[in-house]
C-alpha positions in Angstrom: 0.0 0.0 0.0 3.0 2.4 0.3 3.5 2.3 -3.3 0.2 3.1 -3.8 0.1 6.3 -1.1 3.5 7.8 -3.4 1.7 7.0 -6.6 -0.8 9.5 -5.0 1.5 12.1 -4.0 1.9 10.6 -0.3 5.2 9.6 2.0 4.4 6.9 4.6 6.1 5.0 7.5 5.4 1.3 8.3 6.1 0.5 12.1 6.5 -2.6 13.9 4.8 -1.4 16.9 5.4 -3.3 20.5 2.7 -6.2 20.5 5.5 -8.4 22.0 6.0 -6.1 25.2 3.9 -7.2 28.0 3.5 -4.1 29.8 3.0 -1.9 26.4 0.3 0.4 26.3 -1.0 2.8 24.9 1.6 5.3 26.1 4.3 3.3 24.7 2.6 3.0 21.5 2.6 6.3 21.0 6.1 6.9 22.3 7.3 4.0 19.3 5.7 6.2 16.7 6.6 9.8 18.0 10.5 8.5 17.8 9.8 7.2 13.8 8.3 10.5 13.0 10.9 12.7 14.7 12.9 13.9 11.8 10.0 14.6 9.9 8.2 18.4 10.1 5.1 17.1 7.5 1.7 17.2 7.3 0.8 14.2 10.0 -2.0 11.8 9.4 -2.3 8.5 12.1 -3.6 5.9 10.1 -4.4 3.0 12.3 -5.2 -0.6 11.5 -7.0 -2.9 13.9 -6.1 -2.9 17.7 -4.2 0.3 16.6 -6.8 2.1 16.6 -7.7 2.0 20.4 -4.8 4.4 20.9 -4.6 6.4 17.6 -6.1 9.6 19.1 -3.3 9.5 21.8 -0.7 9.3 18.8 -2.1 11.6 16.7 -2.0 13.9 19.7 1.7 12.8 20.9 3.3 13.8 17.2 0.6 17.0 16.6 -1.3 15.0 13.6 -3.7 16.8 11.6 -5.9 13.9 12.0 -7.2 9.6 12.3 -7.9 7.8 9.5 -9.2 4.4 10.8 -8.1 1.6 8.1 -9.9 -1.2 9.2 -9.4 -0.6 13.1 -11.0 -0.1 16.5 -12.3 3.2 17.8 -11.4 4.0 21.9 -14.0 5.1 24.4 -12.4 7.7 26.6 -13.0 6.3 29.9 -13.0 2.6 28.8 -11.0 -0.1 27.4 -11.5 -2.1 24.8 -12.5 -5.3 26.5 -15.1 -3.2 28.2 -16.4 -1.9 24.7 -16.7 -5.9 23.0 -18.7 -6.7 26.1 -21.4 -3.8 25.7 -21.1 -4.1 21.8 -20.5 -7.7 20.5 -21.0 -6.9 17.0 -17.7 -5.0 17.6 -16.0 -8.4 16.4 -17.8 -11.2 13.9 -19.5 -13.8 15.8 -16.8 -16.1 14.2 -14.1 -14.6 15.5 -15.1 -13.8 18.5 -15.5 -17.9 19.4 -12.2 -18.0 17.0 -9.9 -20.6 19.3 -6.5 -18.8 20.1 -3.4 -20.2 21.1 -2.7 -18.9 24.6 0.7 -19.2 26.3 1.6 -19.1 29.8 3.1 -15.4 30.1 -0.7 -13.8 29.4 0.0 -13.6 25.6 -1.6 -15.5 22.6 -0.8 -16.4 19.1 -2.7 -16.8 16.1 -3.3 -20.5 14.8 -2.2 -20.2 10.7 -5.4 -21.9 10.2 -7.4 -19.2 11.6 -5.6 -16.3 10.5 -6.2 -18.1 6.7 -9.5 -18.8 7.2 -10.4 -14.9 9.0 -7.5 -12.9 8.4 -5.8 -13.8 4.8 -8.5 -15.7 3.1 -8.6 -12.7 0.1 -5.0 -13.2 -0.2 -3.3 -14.8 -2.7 -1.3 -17.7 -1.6 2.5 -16.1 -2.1 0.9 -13.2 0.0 -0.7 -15.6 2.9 2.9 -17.3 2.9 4.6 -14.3 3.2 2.1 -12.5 6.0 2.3 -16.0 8.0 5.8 -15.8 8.7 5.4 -12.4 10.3 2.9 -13.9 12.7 3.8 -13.5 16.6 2.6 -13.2 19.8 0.1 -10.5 21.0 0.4 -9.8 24.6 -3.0 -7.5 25.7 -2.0 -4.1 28.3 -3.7 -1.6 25.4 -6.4 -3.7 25.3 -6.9 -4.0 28.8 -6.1 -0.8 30.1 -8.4 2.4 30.1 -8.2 4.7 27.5 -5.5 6.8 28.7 -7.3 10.1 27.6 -10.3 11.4 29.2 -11.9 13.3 26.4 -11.4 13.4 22.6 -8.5 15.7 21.3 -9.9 19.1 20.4 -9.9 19.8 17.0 -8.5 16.3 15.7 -10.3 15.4 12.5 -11.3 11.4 12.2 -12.3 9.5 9.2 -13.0 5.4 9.0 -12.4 3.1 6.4 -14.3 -0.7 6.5 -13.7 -3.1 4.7 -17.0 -5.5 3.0 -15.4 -8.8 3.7 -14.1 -8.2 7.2 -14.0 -11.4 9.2 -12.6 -9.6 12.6 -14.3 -6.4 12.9 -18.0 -6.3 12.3 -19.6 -4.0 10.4 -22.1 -2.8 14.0 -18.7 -2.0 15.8 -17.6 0.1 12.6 -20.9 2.2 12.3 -20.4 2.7 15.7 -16.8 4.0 15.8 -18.0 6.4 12.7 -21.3 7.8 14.7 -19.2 8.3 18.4 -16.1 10.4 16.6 -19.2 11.8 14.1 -17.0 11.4 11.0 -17.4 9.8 7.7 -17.7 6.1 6.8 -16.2 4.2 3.7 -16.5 1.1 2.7 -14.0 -0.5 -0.1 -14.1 -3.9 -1.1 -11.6 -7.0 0.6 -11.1 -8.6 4.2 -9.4 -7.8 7.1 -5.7 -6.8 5.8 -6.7 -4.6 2.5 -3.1 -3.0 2.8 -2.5 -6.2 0.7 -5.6 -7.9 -1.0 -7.0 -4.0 -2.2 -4.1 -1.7 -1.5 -5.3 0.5 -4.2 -8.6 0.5 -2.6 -7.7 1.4 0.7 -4.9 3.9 -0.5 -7.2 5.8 -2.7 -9.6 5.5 0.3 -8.0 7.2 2.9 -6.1 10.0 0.8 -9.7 10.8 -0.3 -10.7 11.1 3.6 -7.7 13.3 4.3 -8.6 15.8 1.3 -12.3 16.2 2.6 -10.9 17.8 5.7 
């Protein structure tokens, strides 16, 4: 999907964020991508995928982004945590992944079978792409998702925008409507599963450029 974002006039940074610290939350998630974005003095834009969204807003506040652009993800609920938000709204997550069995190991974290992250996750990729995106599969350990939401109130004047995909098999479409009518921004739709950066990166590129350009 980078390619795509410079194709539209766009510079982006990928991060590997710090899933595999147990005590990460969302302060050091933020902290991880204010250090990437040091050098740079550009026009900001946090765009989120998944359990990255829960502390976007903190980011985006962190680095002085112009605004969220949801890519598939999660929207916080300042004052709550994300486990709190699936068990008042269940259609946050499908119903299939939600009884999705998990591989849980004995220091609180939990991995991802390959045949449920083909059969929820990758199953619109092509198989070179599900080989590749399988061997970058590791353990998830669950502070951000656990802890409140560290802010109390939504940043003033941050501008948000979501993007859902059609053939999500994680997040469900209720949980996405949702996120869009709490942050009262705009909801897109574009076509592919759970990880469009690579079965409709075109999509998703053109997608949330568009969102940025109807702030």
């Amino acid at each position: 999907m980078q390619s795509e974002l410079a194709s539209l006039g766009f510079d982006s940074i990928a991060l590997d964020l710090p899933a595999g610290e147990p005590e990460a939350g969302a302060d050091r998630y933020a902290e991880v991508v204010a250090e990437a974005v040091s050098a740079t003095d550009d026009d900001l834009v946090v765009v989120p995928h998944s359990l990255a969204g829960l502390y976007a807003p903190m980011v985006a506040t962190r680095i002085g982004a112009r605004g969220v652009v949801n890519l598939a993800a999660l929207t916080p609920e300042p004052g709550s945590s994300g486990l709190k938000q699936s068990k008042a709204l269940s259609g946050i997550y499908c119903a299939e992944y939600r009884i999705a069995p998990m591989t849980r190991h004995d220091d609180g974290s939990t991995s991802l079978p390959e045949d449920i992250a083909r059969e929820m996750m990758y199953h619109d990729l092509d198989e070179p792409q599900i080989v590749e995106a399988l061997q970058h599969l590791r353990r998830q350990y669950w502070t951000a998702w656990i802890e409140p939401y560290p802010l109390n109130e939504w940043p003033t004047g941050l501008q948000y925008a979501h993007v859902a995909c059609e053939g999500d098999r994680v997040l469900g479409a209720e949980g996405m409507h949702d996120g869009a009518a709490r942050t009262n921004a705009p909801l897109t739709w574009i076509p592919g599963g759970h990880i469009p950066m690579l079965s409709h990166p075109q999509e998703a590129a053109a997608a949330v450029v568009a969102a940025t350009r109807a702030w």
